[in-house]
Each structure stands twice: as structure tokens, then as C-alpha cells.
TORNUKE-591065 format. One line per 10 residues: for each residue x, z, y of N, C-alpha, C. Coordinates in steps of 0.05 Angstrom, whole numbers. Layout:
BEGIN
X Z Y X Z Y X Z Y  ...
***
This chain:
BEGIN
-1173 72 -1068 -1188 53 -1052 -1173 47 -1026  -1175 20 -1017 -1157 13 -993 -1176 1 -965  -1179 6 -949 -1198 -2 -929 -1191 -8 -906  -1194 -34 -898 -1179 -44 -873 -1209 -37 -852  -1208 -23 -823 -1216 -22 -805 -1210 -47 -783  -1225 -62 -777 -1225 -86 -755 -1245 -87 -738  -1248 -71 -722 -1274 -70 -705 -1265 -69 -673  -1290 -85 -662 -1278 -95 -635 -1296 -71 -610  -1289 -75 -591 -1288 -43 -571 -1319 -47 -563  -1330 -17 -570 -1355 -18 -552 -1355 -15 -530
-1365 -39 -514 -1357 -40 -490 -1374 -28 -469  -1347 -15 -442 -1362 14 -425 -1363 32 -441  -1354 40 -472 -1355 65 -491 -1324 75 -489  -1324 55 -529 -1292 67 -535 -1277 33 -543  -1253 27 -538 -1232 18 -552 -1236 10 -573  -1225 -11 -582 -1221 -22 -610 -1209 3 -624  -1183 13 -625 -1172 33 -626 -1181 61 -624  -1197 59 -603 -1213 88 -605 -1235 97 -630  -1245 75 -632 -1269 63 -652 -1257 59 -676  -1239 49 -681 -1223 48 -713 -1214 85 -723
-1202 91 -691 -1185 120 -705 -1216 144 -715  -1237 140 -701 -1264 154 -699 -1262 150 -729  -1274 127 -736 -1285 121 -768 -1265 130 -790  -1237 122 -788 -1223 137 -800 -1225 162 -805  -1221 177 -785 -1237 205 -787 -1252 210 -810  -1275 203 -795 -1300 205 -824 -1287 197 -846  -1280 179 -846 -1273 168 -882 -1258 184 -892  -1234 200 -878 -1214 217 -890 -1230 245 -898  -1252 252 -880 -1270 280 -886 -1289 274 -912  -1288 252 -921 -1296 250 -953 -1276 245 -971
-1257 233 -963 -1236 231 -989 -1204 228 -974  -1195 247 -970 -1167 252 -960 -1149 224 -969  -1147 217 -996 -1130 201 -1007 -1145 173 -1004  -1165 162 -987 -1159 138 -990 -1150 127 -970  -1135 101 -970 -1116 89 -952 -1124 79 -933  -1123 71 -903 -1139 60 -891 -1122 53 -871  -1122 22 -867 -1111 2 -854 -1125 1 -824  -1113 0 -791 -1131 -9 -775 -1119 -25 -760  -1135 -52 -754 -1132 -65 -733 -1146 -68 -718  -1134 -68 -690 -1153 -71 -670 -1158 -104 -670
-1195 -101 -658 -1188 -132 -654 -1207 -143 -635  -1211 -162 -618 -1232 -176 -591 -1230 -208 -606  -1246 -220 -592 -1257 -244 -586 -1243 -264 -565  -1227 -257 -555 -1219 -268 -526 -1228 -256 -496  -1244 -241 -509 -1263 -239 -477 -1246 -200 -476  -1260 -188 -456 -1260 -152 -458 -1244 -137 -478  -1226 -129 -473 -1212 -115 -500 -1196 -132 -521  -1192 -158 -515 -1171 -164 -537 -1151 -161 -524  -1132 -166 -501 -1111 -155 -493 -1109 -135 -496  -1120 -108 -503 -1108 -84 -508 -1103 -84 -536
-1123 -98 -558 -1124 -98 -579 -1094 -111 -590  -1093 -138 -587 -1070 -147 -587 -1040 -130 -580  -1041 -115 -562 -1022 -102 -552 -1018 -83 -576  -1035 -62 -578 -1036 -38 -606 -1032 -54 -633  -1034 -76 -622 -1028 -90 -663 -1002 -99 -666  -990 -103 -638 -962 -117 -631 -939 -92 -633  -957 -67 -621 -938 -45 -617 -917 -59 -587  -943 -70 -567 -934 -75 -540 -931 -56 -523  -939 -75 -491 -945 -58 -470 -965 -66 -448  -970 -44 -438 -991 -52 -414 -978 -65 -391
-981 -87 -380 -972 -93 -346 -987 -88 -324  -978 -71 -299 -1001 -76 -285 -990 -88 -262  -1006 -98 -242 -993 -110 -225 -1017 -123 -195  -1011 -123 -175 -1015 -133 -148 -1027 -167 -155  -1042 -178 -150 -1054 -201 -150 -1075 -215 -143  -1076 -236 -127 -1102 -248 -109 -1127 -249 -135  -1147 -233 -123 -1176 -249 -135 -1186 -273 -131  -1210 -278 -137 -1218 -304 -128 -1219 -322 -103  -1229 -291 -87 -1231 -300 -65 -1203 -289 -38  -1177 -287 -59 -1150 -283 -44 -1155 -248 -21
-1155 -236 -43 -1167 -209 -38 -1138 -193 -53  -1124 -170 -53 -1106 -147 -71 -1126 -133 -92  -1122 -140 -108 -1134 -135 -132 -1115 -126 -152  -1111 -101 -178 -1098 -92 -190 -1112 -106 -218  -1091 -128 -230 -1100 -134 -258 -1078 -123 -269  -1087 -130 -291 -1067 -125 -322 -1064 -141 -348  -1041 -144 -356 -1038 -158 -377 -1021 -147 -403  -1016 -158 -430 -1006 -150 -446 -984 -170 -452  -963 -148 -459 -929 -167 -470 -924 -146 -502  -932 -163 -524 -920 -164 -546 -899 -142 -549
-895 -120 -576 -877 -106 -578 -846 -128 -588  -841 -159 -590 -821 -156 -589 -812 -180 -563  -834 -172 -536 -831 -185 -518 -830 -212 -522  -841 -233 -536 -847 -263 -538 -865 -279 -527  -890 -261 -521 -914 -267 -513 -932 -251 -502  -938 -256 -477 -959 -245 -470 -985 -252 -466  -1006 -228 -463 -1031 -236 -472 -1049 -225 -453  -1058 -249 -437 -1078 -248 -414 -1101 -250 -415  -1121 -239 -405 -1156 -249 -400 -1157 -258 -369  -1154 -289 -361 -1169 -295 -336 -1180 -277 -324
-1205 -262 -334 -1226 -252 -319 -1217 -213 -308  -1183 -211 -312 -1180 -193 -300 -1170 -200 -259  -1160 -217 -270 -1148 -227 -239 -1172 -253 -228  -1195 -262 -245 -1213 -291 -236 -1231 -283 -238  -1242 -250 -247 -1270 -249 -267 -1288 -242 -241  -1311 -251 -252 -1340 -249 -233 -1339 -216 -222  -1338 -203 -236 -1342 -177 -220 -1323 -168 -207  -1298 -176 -198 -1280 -174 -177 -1293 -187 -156  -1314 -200 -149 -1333 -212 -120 -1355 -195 -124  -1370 -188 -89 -1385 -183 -91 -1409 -207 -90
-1439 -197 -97 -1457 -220 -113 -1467 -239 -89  -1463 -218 -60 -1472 -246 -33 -1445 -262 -23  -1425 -254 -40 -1397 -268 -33 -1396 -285 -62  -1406 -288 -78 -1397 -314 -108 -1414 -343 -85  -1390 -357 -97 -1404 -387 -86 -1379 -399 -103  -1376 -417 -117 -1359 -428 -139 -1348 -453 -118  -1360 -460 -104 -1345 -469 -84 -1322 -471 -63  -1311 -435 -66 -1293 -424 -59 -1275 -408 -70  -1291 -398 -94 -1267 -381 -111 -1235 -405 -120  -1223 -381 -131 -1201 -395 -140 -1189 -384 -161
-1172 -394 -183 -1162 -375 -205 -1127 -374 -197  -1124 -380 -171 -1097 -365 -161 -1086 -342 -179  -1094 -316 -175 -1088 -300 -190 -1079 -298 -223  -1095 -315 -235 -1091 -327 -263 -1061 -337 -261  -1057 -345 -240 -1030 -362 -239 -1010 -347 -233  -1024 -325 -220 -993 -300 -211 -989 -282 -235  -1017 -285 -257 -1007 -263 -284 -984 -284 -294  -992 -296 -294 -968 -319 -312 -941 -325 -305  -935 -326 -277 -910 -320 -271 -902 -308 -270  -916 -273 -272 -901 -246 -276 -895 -244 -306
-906 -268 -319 -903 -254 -353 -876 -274 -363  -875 -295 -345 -847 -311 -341 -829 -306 -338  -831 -289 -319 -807 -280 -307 -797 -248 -323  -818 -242 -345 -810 -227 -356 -792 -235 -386  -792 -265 -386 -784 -271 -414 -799 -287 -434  -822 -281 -432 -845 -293 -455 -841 -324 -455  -846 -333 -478 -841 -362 -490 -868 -370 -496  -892 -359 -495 -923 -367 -514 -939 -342 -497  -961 -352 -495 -982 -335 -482 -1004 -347 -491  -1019 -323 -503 -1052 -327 -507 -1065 -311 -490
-1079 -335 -484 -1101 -319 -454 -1136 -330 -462  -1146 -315 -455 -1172 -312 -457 -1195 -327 -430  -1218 -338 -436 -1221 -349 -410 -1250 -342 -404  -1262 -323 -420 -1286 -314 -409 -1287 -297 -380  -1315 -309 -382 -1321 -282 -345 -1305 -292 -323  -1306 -319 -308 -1290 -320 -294 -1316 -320 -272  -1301 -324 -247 -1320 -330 -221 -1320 -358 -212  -1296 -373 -226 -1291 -405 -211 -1305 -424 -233  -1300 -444 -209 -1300 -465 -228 -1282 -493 -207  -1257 -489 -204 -1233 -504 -186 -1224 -515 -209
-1229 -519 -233 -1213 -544 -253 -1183 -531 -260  -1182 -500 -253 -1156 -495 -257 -1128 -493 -240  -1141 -510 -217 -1123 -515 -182 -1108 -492 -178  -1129 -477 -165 -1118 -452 -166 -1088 -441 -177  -1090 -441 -205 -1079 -428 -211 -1049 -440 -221  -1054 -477 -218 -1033 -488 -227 -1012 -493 -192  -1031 -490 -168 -1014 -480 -148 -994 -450 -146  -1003 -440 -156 -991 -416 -156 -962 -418 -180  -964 -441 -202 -950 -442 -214 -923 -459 -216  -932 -483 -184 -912 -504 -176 -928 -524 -166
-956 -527 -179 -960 -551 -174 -973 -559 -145  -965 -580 -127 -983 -593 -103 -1001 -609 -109  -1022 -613 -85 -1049 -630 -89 -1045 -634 -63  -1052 -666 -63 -1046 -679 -32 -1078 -694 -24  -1086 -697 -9 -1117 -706 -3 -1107 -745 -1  -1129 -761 -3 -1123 -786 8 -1101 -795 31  -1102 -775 57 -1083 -784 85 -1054 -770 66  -1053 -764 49 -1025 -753 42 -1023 -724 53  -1048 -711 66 -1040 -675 64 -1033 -669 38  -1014 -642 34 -1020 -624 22 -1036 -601 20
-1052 -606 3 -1077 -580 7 -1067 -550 5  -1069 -535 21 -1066 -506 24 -1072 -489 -1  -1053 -472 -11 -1060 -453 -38 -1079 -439 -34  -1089 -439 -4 -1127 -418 -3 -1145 -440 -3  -1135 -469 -3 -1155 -478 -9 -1151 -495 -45  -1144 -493 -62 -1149 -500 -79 -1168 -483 -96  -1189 -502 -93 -1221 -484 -100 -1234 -511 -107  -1260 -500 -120 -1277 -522 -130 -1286 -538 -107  -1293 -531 -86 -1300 -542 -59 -1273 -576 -53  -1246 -568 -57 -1224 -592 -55 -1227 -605 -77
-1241 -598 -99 -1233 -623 -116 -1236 -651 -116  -1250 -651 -103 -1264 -687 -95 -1246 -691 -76  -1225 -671 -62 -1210 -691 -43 -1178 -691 -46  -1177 -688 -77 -1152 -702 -94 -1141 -724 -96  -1124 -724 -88 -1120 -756 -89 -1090 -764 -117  -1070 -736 -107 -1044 -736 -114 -1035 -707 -130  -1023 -714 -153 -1016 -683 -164 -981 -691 -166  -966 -668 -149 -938 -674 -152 -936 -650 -179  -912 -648 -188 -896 -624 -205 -871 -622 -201  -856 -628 -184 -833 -625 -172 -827 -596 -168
-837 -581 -165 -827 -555 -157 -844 -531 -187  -847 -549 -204 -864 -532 -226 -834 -524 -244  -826 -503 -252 -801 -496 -269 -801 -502 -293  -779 -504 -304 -784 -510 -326 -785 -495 -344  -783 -472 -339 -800 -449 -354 -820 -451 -360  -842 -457 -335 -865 -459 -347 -877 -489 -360  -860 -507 -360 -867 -535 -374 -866 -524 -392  -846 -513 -401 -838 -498 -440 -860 -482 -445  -872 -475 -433 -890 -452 -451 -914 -453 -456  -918 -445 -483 -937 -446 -503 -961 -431 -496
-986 -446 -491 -1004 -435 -491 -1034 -441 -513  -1043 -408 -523 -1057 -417 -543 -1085 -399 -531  -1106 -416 -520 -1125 -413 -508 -1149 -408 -525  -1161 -373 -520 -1186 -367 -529 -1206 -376 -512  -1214 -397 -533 -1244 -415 -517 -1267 -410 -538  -1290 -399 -527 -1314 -403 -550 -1330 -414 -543  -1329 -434 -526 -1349 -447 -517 -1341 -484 -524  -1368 -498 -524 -1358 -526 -526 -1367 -544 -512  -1370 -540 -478 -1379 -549 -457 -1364 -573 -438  -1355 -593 -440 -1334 -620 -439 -1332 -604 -405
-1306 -626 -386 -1305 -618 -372 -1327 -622 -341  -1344 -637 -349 -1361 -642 -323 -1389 -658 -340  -1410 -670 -325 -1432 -675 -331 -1450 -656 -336  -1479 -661 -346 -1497 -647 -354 -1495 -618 -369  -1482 -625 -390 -1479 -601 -413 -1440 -585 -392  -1426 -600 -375 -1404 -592 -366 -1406 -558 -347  -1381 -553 -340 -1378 -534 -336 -1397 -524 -312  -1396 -540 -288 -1406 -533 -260 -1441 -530 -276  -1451 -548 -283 -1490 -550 -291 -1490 -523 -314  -1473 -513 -328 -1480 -499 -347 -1474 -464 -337
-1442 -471 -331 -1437 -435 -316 -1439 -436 -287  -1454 -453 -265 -1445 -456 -241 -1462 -436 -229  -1488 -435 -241 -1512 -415 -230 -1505 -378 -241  -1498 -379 -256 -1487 -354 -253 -1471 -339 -234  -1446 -354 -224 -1433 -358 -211 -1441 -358 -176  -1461 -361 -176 -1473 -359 -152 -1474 -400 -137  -1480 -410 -157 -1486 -445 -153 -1508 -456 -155  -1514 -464 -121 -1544 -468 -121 -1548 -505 -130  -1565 -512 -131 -1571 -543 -144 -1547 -562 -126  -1549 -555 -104 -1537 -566 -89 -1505 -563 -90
-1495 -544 -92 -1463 -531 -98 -1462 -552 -122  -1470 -548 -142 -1465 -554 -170 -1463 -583 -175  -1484 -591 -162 -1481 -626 -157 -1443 -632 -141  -1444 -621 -119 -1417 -620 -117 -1393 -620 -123  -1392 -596 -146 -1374 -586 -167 -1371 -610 -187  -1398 -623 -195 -1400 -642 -224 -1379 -665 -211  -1388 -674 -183 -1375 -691 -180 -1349 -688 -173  -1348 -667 -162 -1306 -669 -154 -1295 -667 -188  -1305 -639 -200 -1292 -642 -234 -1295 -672 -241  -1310 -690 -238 -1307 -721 -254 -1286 -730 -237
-1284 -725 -213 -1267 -739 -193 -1231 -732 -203  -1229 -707 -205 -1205 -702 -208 -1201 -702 -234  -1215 -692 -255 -1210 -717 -281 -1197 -750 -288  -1208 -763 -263 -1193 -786 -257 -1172 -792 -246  -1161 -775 -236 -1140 -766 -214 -1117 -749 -244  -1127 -735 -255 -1109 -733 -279 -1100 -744 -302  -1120 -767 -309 -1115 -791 -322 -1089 -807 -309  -1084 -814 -279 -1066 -826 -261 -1047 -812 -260  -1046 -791 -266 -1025 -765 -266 -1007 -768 -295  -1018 -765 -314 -1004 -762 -332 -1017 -774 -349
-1037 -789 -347 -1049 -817 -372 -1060 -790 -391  -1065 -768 -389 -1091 -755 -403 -1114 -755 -402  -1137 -759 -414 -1164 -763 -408 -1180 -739 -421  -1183 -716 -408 -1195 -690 -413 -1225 -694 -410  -1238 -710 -393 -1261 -711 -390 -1288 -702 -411  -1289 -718 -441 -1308 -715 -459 -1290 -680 -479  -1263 -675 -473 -1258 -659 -502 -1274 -626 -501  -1289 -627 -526 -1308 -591 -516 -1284 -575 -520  -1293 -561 -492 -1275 -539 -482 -1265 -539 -457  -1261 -564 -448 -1254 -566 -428 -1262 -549 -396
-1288 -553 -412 -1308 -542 -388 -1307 -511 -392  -1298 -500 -403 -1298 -474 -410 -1277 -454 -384  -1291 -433 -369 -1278 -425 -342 -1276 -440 -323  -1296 -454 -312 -1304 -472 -294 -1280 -495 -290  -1270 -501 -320 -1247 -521 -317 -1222 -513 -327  -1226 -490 -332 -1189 -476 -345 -1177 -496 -359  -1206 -490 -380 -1193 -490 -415 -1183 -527 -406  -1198 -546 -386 -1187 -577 -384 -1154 -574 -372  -1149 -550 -352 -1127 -564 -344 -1102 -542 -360  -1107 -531 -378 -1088 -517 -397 -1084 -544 -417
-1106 -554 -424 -1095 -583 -437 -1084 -611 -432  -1091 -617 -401 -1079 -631 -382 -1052 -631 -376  -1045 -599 -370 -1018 -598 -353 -997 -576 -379  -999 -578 -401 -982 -555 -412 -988 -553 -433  -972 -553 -460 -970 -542 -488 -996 -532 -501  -1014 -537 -509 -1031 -524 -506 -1055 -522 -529  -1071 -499 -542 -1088 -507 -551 -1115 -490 -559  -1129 -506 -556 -1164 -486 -554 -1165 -475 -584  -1180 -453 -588 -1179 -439 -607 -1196 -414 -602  -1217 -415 -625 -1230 -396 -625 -1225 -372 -623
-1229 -347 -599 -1216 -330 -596 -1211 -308 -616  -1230 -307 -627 -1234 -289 -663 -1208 -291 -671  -1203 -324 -682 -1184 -334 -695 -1154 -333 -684  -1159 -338 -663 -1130 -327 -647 -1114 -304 -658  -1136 -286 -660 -1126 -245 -660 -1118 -252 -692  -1139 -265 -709 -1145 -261 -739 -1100 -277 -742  -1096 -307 -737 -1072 -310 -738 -1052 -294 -725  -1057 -280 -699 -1040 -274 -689 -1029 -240 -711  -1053 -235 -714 -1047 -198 -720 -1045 -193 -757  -1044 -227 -779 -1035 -232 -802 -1066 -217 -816
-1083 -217 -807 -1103 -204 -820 -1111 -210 -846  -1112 -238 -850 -1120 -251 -879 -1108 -240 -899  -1076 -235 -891 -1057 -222 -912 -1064 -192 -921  -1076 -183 -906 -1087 -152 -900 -1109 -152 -922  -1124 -174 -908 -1159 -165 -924 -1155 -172 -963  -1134 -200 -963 -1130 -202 -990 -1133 -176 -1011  -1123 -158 -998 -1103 -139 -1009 -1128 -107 -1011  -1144 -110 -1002 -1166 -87 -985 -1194 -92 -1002  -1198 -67 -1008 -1230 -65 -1020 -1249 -71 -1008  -1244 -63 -985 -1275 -52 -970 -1266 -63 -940
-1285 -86 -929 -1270 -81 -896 -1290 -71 -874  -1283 -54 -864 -1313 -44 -836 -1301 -61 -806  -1318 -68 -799 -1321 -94 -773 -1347 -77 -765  -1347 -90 -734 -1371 -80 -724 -1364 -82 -688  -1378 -83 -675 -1386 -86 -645 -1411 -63 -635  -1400 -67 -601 -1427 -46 -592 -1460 -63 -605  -1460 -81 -609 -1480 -90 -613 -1478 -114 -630  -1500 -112 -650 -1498 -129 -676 -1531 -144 -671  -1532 -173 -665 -1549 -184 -659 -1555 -215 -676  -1575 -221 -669 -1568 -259 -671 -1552 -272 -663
-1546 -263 -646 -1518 -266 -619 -1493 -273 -633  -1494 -251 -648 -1464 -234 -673 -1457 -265 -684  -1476 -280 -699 -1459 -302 -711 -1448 -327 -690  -1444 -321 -669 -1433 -346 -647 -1415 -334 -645  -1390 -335 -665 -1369 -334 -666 -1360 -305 -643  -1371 -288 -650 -1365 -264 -641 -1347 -246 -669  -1325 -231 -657 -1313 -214 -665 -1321 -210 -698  -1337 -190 -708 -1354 -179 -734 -1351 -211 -746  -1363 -235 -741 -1370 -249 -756 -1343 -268 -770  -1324 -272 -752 -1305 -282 -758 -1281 -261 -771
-1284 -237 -780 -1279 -221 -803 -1288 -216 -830  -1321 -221 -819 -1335 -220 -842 -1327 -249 -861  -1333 -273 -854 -1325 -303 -863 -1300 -292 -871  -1279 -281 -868 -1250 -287 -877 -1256 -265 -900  -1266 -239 -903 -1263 -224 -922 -1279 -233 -938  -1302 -252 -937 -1322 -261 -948 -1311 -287 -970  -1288 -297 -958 -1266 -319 -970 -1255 -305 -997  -1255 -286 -996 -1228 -266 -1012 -1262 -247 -1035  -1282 -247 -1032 -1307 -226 -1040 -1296 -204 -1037  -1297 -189 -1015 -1288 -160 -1002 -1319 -156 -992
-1322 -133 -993 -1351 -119 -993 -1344 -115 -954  -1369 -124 -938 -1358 -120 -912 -1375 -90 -903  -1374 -79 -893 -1395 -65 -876 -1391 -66 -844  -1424 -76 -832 -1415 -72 -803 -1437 -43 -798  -1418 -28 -766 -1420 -14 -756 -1424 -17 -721  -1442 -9 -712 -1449 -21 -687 -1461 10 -671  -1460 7 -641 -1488 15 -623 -1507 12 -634  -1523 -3 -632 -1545 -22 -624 -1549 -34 -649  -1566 -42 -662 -1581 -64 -685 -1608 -89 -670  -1600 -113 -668 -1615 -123 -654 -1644 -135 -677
-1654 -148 -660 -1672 -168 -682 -1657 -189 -691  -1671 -202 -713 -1659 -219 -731 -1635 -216 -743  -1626 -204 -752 -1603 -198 -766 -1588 -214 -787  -1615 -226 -804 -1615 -238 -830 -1583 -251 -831  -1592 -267 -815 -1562 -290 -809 -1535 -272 -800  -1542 -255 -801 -1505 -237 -799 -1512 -235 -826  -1518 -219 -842 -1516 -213 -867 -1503 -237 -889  -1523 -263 -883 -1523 -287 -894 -1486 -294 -886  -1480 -288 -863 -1448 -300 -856 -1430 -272 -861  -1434 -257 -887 -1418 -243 -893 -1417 -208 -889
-1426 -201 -870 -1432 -172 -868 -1455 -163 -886  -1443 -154 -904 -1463 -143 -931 -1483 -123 -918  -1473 -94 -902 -1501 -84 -891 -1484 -67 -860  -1504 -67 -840 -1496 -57 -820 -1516 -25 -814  -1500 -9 -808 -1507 7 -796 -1505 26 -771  -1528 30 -756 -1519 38 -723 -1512 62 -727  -1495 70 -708 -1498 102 -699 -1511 113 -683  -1541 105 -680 -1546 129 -673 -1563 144 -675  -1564 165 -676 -1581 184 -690 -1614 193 -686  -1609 200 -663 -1637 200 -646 -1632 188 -616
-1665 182 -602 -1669 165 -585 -1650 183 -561  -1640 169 -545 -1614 162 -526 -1622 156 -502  -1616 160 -482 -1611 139 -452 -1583 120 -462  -1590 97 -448 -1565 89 -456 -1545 93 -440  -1544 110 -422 -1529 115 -403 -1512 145 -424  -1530 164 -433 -1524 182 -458 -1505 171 -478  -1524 143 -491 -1506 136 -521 -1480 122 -514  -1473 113 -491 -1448 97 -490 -1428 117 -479  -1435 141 -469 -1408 162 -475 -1392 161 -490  -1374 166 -489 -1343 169 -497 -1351 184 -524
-1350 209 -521 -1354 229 -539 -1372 227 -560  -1400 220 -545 -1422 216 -565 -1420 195 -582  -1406 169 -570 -1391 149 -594 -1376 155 -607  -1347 168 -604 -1335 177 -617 -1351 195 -649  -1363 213 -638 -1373 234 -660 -1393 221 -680  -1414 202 -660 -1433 185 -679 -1416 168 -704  -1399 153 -687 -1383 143 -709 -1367 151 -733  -1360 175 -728 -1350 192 -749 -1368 205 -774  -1379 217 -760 -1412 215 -772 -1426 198 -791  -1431 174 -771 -1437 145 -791 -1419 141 -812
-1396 147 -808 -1374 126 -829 -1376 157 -854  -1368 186 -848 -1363 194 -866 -1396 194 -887  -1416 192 -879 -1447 188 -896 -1454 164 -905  -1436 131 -904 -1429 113 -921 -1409 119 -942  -1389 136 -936 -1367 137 -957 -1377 163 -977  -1398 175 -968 -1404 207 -984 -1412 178 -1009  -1441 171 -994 -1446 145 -1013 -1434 127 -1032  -1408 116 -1018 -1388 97 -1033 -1377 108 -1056  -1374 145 -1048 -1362 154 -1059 -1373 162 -1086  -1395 171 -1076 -1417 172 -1103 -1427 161 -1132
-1436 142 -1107 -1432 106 -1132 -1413 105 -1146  -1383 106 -1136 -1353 114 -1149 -1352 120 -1175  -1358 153 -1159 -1353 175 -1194 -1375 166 -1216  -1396 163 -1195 -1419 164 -1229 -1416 136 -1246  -1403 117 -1234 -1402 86 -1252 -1377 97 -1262  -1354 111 -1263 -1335 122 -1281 -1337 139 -1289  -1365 151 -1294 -1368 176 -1317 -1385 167 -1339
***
């Protein structure tokens, strides 16, 4: 029997990696000889840069870089074991919880930092970078971070706007985008953007009205935001005759995912699907009996193109028996089952604090636990249909 492990990190627990080697465990304490495949794997958001990295046989980067609000902040990123690509999440150097909650105003942040991972991963060599764009704190259309990368923004009198101020607050007072001092390193490079969202770049359903209140965007901020994002939308049409405005995604990171397609190689892609091409998985599952997927939490939630579900659909392509493994079991389930996860089961055993069940240890062991009392099972079923 051959069993690929693809399960994404319980998060504040264990690792994609931590969580695959756990279950393994178990499975080998019922049957030594069966084979078992693991990939780590994320969504775009928390844990796919490490995941990616362990599937690459990469490395960790760490490094010095402005937050939102141009603060020293320690992010990190991943470079590929044969150094080609590296693999960023925005929300380590942009993400909301690098501000504190009476300092978010989307009006001021910036994804600067976003822009300093990328030049450090430049200057390391990389040709292609997949970056992730959940959890950010901005919503600057991307400014930010394409100053940090070469680009100027000049107001109507012909200023150049200051790199502390390219923030959602300047966008309305764009007038001019030069690229003269952008390298051509980074013109060349490939970017393949984990987007799961399909929010255009401004209006009603757009980025500022949909993520602006999170973010700390009162009615009033947001009205602001809608209109500078339509404003400098038009200002990038004049720029380079692109019209980002209506394409979903755009709006995704208070504007990333528009100006990754505006200014550079580029393309949106479900973050699942990203890891699933990037880490050859399809080739894997062809080949595999049994695949275990699973998240801290298996919900209604689960089928919006979260992690579990976009494993389950691909093994479900091939009729591979899925099982998911989770924390947590929410309501409504039906519809994960229906999109491919044949049956899920939690670990945990008895009632918990959840401050208790998301330990390290106690996940680790639950999991081991859980997986080897499915396979006693699997195993069971086994012998007695070949006797």
C-alpha cells in the first residue's frame, strides 16, 4: 500500500511537516512496510513558504525590513533548493498583525517591505517568485512596494512623492508613474501570484469596501481609498495602456494582486494550485492508494478553495480514497465530503481548552494516535477481503 501525506499546518500548533511526520508515525506503528509519501502543503496564506521550501529541499531567509507603517521588523522568506525561485507571503513584512489595532488606518500603511523581500531575493539570483497575498494591513494599490523596487510617482505640480508616503492616502494624488530606475532584473521576473479571492480592483465588491474595515477603515477612509484605487487605475491605463480595473483579483491585498498584473510578468492563481503545480503532486497521487489531507480545522469554510479541498478534487480526478484529518470538525460538512474527502476525522480525544489542544505535543501525539486507529482499521478491512 502507498500513501501520499498532504496536509497543511495547524496553525499556532504544528507544521505541515510536523503534522505529516506525526501521522506517519502512526501509520508505520500498524504496518512497518507501507510506503508513505509526504508533502508539505499551504494555500498561499501561513505556512506555504515553509511548506514549499521542505518540498524544494530549500532555505529559510531572514532579514531586516520596513512594516507597514516603516517600523524594523524581522520577516522571512523562502529560496528553492536549486535557488530559481523564491517564495514569499506579503503578510510577513505587510501583514495586519505587525500594527498595533489603534495604529491600522489603510490610509497610511504601505507594502514597502513587500518590496525589500523582493529585492533581497534578486539580488540573490531568483528568476520566478511565488508570493502569497493574504493578511495584509494595506490597501496602497501596491505603491509601496513598487517604490522600493524603482518605481517613482509624481503628484499633478510634478513632485515626486516620498517612499513614506506611498500609501493608500497618495493615491488620488498620482498623476505620473516613471520606471527609469526599475532594473532590469526585476522587469524579467516571473511572478506567479497566490490569490483566492475575486474582488476587482476598486468599487463596491473592490478591495478598499470589502477588506478596508478590517484593516481599521472607517466609512469615511474607504470612500477615499475607492476613489484614489479608481483614480490611479486610470493613471495606469496612461502608463502602460493596461486596464486592471474590472479583472477579479485585482483587488486582492488592498491592490497587490492589480499592480503585480499592471507592472510585471505575472499571474493570479489559486494558491492550492500554485503548491499542487509547483511540488508535481498530481504525478504523486496518480501513483498512491490512499491520500490523507487535512487542516487545523475542517469546516464549510474547507470548500473555498482551501488547502484539503484542492487535494481532495485532484485525488478525486484519479478515484484515490481521500481521508481528512483535522483539529476541529465544524458544522456542515456534507459539502467537503461531496468535493472529495471521503471521511474526516478530528483528533481529539476528550474535551480540551483550546489553549491545551493546540500544543505542540498534544497535536503531535493526537495525531499519531488518530492516524495509527484508521490504519488498524484499513488494515483490517485488508486482510479479511483477502482471506
Amino acid at each position: 500500500m502507498k500513501i501520499l501525506i498532504a496536509i497543511d499546518s495547524f496553525k499556532g500548533s504544528v507544521s505541515s511537516q510536523e503534522a505529516a511526520n506525526a501521522i506517519e508515525q502512526g501509520i508505520k506503528n500498524v504496518n512497518s512496510s507501507i510506503s508513505v509519501i509526504k508533502k508539505p502543503i499551504g494555500d498561499g496564506g501561513e505556512g506555504t513558504t515553509q511548506a514549499l521550501v521542505d518540498a524544494t529541499n530549500g532555505q529559510m531567509i531572514s532579514l531586516s525590513v520596513n512594516n507597514p507603517l516603516f517600523k524594523p521588523v524581522i520577516a522571512e522568506y523562502g529560496i528553492s533548493g536549486d535557488s530559481k525561485c523564491a517564495f514569499i507571503e506579503m503578510a510577513t513584512a505587510s501583514g495586519l498583525p505587525l500594527i498595533n489595532i489603534n495604529e491600522r488606518n489603510p490610509l497610511n500603511t504601505s507594502t514597502y517591505g513587500t518590496g525589500e523581500l523582493i529585492i533581497d531575493a534578486v539580488n540573490r539570483g531568483v528568476s520566478e517568485i511565488i508570493i502569497g497575498l493574504g493578511g495584509s494591513a494595506t490597501n496602497d494599490a501596491g505603491i509601496g512596494m513598487l517604490s522600493a523596487l524603482g518605481y517613482s510617482f509624481f503628484d499633478k505640480n510634478g513632485n515626486e512623492i516620498d517612499k513614506f508616503d506611498c500609501n493608500g492616502a497618495n493615491l488620488i494624488n498620482i498623476y505620473k508613474i516613471d520606471d527609469s530606475n526599475v532594473s532590469d532584473n526585476i522587469k524579467k521576473l516571473k511572478f506567479r501570484v497566490a490569490c483566492d479571492v475575486d474582488n476587482p480592483f476598486y468599487g463596491e465588491n473592490g478591495a478598499a469596501y470589502i477588506y478596508g474595515p478590517q484593516k481599521g477603515g472607517t466609512p469615511e477612509i474607504i470612500k477615499l481609498l475607492d476613489e484614489g484605487m479608481k483614480h490611479f487605475s486610470k493613471i495606469i491605463k496612461e502608463f502602460n495602456s493596461k486596464d486592471i480595473s474590472l479583472i477579479p483579483g485585482t483587488g486582492a491585498a488592498g491592490g497587490l494582486g492589480g499592480a503585480f498584473l499592471a507592472f510585471f510578468n505575472s499571474e493570479l492563481k489559486s494558491g492550492i494550485q500554485l503548491v499542487i503545480e509547483y511540488t508535481k503532486l498530481e504525478d504523486i497521487i496518480k501513483n498512491v492508494d490512499v491520500v490523507i489531507t487535512g487542516e487545523g480545522r475542517i469546516d464549510f469554510q474547507t470548500v473555498m478553495g482551501k488547502a484539503p479541498i484542492g487535494i481532495a478534487k485532484l485525488a478525486k480526478k484519479y478515484n484515490k480514497t481521500t481521508i481528512g484529518i483535522c483539529g476541529a470538525i465544524g458544522e456542515n460538512i456534507t459539502p467537503v465530503n461531496v468535493a472529495g474527502i471521503d471521511a474526516i476525522f478530528s483528533i481529539q480525544s476528550k474535551p480540551l481548552s483550546l489553549e491545551k489542544a493546540i500544543m505542540k505535543d498534544n497535536t503531535v501525539y493526537n495525531l499519531k494516535l488518530v492516524s495509527e486507529q484508521i490504519f488498524r482499521l484499513i488494515n483490517s478491512i485488508k486482510n479479511k477481503m483477502s482471506n
